[in-house]
C-alpha positions as CSV (number, residue, x, y, z in Angstrom):
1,X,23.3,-10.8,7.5
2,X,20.1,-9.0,7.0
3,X,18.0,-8.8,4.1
4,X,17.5,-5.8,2.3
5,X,14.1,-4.8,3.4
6,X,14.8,-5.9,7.5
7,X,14.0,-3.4,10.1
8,X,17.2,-2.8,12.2
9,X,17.3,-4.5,16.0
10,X,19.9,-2.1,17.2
11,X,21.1,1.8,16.3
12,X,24.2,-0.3,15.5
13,X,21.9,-2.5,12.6
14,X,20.4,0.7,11.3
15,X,23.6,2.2,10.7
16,X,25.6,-0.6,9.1
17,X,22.0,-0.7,6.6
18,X,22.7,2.6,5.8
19,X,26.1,2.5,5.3
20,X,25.9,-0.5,3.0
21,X,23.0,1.0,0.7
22,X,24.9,4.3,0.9
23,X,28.0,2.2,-0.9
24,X,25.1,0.8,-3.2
25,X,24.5,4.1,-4.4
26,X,27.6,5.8,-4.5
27,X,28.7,3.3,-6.9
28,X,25.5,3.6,-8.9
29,X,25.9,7.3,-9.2
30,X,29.6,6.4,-10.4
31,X,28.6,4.2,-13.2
32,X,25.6,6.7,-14.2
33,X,28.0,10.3,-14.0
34,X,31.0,7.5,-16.4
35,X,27.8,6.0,-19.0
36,X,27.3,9.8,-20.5
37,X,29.8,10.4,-23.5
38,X,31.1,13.4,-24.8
39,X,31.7,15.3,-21.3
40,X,34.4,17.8,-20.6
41,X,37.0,16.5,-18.9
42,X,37.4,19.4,-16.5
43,X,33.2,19.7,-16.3
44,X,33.2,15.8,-15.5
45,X,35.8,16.4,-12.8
46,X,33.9,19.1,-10.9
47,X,30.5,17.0,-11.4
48,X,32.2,14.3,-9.8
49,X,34.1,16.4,-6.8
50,X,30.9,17.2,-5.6
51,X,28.7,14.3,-6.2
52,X,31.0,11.6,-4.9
53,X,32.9,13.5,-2.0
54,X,30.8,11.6,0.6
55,X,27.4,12.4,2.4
56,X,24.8,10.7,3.8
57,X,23.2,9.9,0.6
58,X,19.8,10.3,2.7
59,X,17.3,11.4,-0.3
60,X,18.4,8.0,-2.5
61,X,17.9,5.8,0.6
62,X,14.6,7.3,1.4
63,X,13.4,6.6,-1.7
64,X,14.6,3.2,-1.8
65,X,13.3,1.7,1.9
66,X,10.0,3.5,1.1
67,X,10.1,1.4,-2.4
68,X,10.8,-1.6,0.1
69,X,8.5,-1.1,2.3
70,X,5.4,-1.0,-0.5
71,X,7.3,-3.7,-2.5
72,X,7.1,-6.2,-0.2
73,X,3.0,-6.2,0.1
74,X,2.3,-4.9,-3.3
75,X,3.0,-5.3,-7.1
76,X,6.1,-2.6,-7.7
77,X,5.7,-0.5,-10.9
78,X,9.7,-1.4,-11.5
79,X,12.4,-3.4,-10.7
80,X,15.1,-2.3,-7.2
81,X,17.5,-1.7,-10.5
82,X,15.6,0.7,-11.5
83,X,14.3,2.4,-8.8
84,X,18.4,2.8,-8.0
85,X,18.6,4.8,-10.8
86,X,16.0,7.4,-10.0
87,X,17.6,7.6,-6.9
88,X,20.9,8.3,-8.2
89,X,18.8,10.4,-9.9
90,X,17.6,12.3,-6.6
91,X,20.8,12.5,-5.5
92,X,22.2,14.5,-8.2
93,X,19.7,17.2,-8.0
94,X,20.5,17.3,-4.7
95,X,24.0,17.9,-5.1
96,X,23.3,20.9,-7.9
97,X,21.4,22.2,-5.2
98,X,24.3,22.2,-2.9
99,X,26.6,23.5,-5.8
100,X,25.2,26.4,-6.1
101,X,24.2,27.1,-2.6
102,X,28.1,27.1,-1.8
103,X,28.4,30.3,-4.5
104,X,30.1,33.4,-2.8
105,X,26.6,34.9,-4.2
106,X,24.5,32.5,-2.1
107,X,26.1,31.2,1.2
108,X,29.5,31.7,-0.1
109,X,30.9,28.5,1.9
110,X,34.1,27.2,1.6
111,X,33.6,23.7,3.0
112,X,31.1,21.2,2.1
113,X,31.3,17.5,3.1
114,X,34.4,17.9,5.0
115,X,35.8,19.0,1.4
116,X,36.6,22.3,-0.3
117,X,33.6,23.6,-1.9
118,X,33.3,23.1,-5.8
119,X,33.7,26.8,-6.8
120,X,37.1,27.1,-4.7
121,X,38.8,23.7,-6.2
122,X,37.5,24.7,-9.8
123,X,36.5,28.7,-10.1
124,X,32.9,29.9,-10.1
125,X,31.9,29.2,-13.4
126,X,32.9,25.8,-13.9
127,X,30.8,25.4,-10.3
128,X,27.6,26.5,-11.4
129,X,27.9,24.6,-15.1
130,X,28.7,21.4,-12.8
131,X,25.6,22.2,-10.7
132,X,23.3,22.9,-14.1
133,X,24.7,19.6,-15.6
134,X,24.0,17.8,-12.5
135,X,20.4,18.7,-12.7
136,X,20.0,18.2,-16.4
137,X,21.4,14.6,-15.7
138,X,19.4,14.0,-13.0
139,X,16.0,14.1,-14.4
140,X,17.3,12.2,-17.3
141,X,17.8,9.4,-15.0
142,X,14.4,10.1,-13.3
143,X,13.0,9.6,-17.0
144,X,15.4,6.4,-17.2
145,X,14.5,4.9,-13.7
146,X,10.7,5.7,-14.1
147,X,9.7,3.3,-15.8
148,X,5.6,4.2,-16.5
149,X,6.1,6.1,-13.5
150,X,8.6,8.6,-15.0
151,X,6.1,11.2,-16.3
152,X,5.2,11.6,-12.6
153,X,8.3,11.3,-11.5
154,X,9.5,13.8,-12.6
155,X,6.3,16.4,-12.6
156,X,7.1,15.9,-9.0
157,X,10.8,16.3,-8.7
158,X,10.5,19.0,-11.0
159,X,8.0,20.7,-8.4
160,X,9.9,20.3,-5.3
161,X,13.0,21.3,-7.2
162,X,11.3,24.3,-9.0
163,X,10.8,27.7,-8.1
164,X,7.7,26.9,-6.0
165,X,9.6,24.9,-4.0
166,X,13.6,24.5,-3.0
167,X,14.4,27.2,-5.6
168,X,11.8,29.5,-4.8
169,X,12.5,28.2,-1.0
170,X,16.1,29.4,-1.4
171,X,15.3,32.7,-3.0
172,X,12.5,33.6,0.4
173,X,16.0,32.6,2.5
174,X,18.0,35.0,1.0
175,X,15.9,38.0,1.4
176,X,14.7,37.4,4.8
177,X,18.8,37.2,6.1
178,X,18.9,39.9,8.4
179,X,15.1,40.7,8.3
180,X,12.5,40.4,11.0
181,X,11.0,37.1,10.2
182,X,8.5,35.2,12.2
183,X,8.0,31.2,13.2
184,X,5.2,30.8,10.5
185,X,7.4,32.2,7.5
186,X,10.6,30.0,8.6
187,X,8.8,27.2,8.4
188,X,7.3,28.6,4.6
189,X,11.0,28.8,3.7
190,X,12.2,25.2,5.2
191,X,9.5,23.5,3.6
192,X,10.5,25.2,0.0
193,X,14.2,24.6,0.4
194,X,14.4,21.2,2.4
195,X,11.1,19.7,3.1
196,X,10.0,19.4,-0.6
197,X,12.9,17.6,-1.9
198,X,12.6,14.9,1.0
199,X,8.9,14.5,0.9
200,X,9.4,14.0,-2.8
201,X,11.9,11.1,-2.1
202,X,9.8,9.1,-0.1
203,X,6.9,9.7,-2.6
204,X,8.6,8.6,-5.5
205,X,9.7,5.7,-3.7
206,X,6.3,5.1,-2.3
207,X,5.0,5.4,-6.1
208,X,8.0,3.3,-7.6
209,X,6.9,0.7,-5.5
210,X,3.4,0.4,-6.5
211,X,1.8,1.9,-3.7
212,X,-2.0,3.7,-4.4
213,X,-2.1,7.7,-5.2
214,X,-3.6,8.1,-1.7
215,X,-0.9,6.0,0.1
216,X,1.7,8.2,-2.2
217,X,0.0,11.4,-1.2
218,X,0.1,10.1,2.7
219,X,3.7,9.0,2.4
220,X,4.6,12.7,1.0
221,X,2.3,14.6,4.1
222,X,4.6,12.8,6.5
223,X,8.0,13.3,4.6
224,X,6.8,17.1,4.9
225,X,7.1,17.2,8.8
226,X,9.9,14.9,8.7
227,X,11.8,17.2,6.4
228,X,10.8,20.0,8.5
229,X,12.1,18.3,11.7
230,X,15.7,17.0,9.5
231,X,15.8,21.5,8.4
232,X,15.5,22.0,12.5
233,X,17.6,19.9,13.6
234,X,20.4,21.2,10.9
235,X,19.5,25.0,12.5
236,X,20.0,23.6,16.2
237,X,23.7,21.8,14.9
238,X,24.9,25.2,12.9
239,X,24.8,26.7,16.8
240,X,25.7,23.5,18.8
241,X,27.5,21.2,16.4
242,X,31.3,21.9,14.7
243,X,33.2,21.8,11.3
244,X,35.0,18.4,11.8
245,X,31.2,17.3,13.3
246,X,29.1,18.8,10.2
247,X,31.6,18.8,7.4
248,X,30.8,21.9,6.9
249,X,31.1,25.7,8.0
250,X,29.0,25.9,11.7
251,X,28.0,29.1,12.9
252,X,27.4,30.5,9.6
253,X,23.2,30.9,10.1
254,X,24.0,33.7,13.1
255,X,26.4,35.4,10.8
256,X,24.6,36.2,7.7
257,X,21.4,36.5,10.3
258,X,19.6,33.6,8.3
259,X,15.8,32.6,9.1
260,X,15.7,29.9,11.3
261,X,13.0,28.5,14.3
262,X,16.5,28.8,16.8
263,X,16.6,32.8,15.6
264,X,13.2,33.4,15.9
265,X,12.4,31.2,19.5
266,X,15.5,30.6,20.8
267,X,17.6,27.5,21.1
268,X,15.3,25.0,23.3
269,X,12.1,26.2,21.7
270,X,13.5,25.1,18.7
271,X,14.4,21.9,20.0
272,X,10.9,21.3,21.5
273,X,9.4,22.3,18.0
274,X,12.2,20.3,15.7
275,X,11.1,17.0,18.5
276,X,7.2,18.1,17.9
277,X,7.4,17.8,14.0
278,X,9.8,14.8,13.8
279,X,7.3,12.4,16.1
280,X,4.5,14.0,14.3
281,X,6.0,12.5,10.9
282,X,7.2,9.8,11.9
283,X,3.7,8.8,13.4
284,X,1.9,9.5,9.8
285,X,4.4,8.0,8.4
286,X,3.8,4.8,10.3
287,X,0.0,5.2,9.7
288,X,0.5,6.0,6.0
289,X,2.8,2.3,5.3
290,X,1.9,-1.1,4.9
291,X,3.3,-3.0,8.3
292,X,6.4,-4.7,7.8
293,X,10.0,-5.0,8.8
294,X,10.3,-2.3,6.0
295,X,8.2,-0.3,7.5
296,X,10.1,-0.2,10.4
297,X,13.0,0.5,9.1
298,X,12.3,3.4,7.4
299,X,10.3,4.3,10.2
300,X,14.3,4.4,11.9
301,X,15.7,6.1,9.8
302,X,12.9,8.8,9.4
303,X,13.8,9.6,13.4
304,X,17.6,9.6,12.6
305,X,16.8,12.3,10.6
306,X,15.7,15.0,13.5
307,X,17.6,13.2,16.4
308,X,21.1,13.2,14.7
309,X,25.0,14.9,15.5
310,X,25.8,15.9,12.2
């Protein structure tokens, strides 16, 4: 078997990686949504129906190879254990996010993760309390998993979270739905409401693991192209992919005339400019880590991202 920090041989070795630190933190975000006390029973359900209803769990596990990859050359700032729990962290803001994107007064989707959506299963209001107490309980563990890192921890979750950035990147998506937008302001809105968030997760990892502000700021840069490349390659699957395939509504960016590279430039000049910002990424990632087996296999699954089927 592997170790933890081995770069994959094989699409095959990546995968199984994945899948196994995936388990890792499912069950850490199952311990950390059971240790708080004093949580409504019904409000504790509807956390949990969305936080543990599958995924690829992507944000956590960029955090943690990019902790591996600076780990293994340099002192970390904490312990693998802890760094877990920031990701579990990550994760949870993630999942408010996709709470209350669902909302019939956002995307009003039915189906998320190949499940109904939180607000169907459990009404609207309970919904959006589960995606506030998601985010409240996801900084906390930020805070927790920090260590002396969790004042900037969570500065910069709190950024690429806020209303500069996935919030205020969600907000610029909503009012240019049906609008004439161009290729320059797509990309303004996918880097607030997907690039931030992943370039944040590979920072924080970075960070976690003891890497140098320049190296964190370097590791971020790339995780910006990378999460624009993971937002284009979503666009391309909403017209290419399925519901069984996506675990989730396709087709629904046409419908409600949403801002994307495939609206603006067609469907192949999207793919050319999705393929353009994923190698670009991936390259400063490269540049930006200390080599490694780690290294590489972040670097494999920072291409996953943009050359995926789902």
């Amino acid at each position: 078997m592997a170790d933890a920090g081995a770069a994959p041989d094989s699409a095959r070795e990546l995968r199984r990686q994945l899948q196994r630190e995936a388990r890792a933190v499912e069950r850490a975000l199952t311990r950390c949504l059971k240790a708080e006390p004093g949580v409504p029973p019904r409000l504790r359900r509807a956390m949990a129906h969305s936080l543990l209803g599958g995924g690829k769990r992507l944000r956590p596990v960029l955090l943690l190879w990019a902790y591996d990859a600076v780990a293994a050359k340099r002192r970390p700032v904490v312990g693998r254990d802890a760094a877990l729990v920031a990701a579990a962290g990550i994760e949870m803001l993630h999942t408010y996010s996709l709470i209350h994107d669902d909302l019939p007064a956002m995307d009003d989707d039915v189906l998320r993760r190949g499940r109904p959506t939180c607000h169907v299963v459990f009404g609207e209001a309970t919904a959006i309390l589960a995606g506030d107490a998601l985010q409240a309980r996801g900084f906390g563990l930020l805070a927790e998993g920090g260590g002396p890192a969790a004042g900037r921890l969570v500065a910069r979750l709190a950024a690429a979270v806020g209303p500069a950035g996935m919030v205020g990147g969600q907000q610029c998506d909503l009012e240019a739905e049906g609008r004439p937008v161009t290729a320059a302001s797509v990309r303004r809105i996918h880097l607030g409401k997907t690039a931030r968030l992943l370039a944040a997760a590979l920072a924080a990892g970075a960070d976690l693991g003891g890497a140098t502000p320049r190296t964190v700021a370097a590791v971020e840069a790339a995780g910006l192209e990378l999460g624009l490349a993971f937002q284009g390659a979503d666009d391309l699957l909403d017209v290419t992919g399925t519901a069984a395939e996506l675990g989730k509504t396709a087709g629904k960016d046409a419908a409600a005339g949403k801002a994307t590279w495939v609206r603006v430039e067609g469907l192949e000049a999207a793919r050319r400019r999705t393929l353009r910002l994923g190698e670009q990424g991936l390259a400063d990632l490269g540049a930006a880590l200390p080599a490694g087996p780690g290294r590489e296999r972040l670097m494999a699954l920072g291409a996953m991202m943009w050359r995926r089927d789902r």
